[in-house]
N, C-alpha and C positions, 0 to 999 in steps of 0.2 A: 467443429472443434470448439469446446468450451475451454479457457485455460484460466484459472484464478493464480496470482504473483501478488505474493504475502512479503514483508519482512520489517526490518525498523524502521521509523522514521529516519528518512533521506537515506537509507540504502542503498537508491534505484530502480526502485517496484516500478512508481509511477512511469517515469522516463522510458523504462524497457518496455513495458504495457503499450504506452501509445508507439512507439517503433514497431513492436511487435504484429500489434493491431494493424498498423498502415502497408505490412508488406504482407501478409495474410490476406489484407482486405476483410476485416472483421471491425464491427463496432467495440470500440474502448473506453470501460465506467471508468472511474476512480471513484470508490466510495466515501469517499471525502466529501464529496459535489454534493451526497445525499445527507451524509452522515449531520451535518450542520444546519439550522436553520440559515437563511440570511438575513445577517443584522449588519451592523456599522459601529463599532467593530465587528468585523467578523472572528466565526470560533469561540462565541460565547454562550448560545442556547443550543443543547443538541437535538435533532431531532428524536422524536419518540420511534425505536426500532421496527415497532410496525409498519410505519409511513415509509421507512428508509426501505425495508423489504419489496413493499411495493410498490414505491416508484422504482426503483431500480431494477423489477421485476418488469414492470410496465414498456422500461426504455428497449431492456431486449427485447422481447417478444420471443419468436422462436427463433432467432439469427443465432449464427454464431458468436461466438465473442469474448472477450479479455478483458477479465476484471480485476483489479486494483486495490491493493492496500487491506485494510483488515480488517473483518466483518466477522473474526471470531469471538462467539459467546454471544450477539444476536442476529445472523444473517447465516446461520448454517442454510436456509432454505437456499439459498442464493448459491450454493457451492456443492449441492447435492446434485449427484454424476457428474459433476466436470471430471474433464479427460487429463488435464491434465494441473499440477500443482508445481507451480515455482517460486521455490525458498531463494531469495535474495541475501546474501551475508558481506553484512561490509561494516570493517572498523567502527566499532564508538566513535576515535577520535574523528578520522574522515568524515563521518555520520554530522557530527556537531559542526564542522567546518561547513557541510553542503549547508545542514540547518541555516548558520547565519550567513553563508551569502544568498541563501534563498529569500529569507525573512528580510532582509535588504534591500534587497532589489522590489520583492515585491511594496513591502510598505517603507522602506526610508525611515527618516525620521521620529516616524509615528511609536519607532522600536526603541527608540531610543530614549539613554534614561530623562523623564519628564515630559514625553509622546504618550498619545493614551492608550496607544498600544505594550507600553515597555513590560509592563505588571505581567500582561498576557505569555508576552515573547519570554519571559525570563521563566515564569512557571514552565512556557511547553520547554524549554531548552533541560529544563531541572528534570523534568519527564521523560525528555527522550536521551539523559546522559543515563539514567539506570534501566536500559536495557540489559543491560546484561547479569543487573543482580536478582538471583533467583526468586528471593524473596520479597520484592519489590510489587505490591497490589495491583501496579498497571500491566502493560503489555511488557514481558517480556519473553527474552531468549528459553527462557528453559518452557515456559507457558507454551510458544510456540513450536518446541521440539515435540509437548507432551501431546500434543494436537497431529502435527506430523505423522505421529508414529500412529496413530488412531486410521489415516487413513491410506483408503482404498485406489485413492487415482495412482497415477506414477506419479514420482515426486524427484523433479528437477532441480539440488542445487546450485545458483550459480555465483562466482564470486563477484560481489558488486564493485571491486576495486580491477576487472579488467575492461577495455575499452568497450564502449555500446556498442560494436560491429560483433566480434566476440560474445558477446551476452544473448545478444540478436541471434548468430547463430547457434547457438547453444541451445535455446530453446527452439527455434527451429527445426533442430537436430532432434530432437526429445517429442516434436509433432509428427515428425516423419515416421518417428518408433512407434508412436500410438495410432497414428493413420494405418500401419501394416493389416 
């Protein structure tokens, strides 16, 4: 079972993935892990798409497994025949709330204004509040529908604002249908 789980920034892509992943018993990427060089700050060089293809290609091998976050427009290799697709949807506002207490906890201070992270934190927060405008050059909502609708796997969506047990089995539910 291959399952790729897409959707905005703090959704709940990631979070359902690796639950997902640990009660399958499947390896879980986040393409995020690949998607960025590491630096200090991190999130500031991206890697070149071809390198991200292939180490992330590298890490599965032939397993099964649950990958994470968005890799549409250069990682189609990485999502050809998967079984199954999971669209995660969860409020803007909730979305920006998970953002900063995620950005919080992980770097503190650093976020904040006069941290040498704040420049960073304030651009991704400006980035991930226009999801949902169509005409917005980044990731968004209608981008991700127009991709959706292109494909071939079953497509799972699930609401990211009910509990992870809920989400858990929801896609669960939607592995059982594609194991048939």
């Amino acid at each position: 079972m291959r399952i790729y789980m897409t959707g905005a920034s703090c959704a709940g892509v990631t979070t359902l993935g690796q639950n997902v992943a640990a009660l399958l018993g499947v390896r879980h990427i986040d393409v995020d892990d690949f998607y960025w060089m590491p630096t200090d700050p991190p999130f500031t060089t991206k890697r070149p798409a071809i390198e991200r293809v292939s180490l992330i290609q590298q890490k599965f091998g032939d397993e099964d497994w649950v990958l994470t976050g968005s890799c549409m427009g250069w990682g189609d290799a990485l999502i050809t025949g998967v079984d199954l697709i999971v669209f995660v949807v969860t409020p803007t506002p909730v979305r920006l709330e998970r953002l900063a207490a995620r950005e919080k906890e992980r770097f503190g201070n650093r976020i904040a204004p006069g941290g040498d992270m704040h420049g960073i934190h304030v651009a991704f927060r400006d980035w991930a509040s226009r999801y949902d405008n169509p005409n917005f050059a980044g990731r968004n909502r209608a981008w991700h529908e127009a991709w959706l609708s292109e494909q071939n796997a079953l497509i799972l969506r699930v609401d990211g604002m009910n509990v992870g047990e809920k989400m858990v089995a929801d896609v669960v539910g939607a592995v059982a249908q594609v194991s048939q």
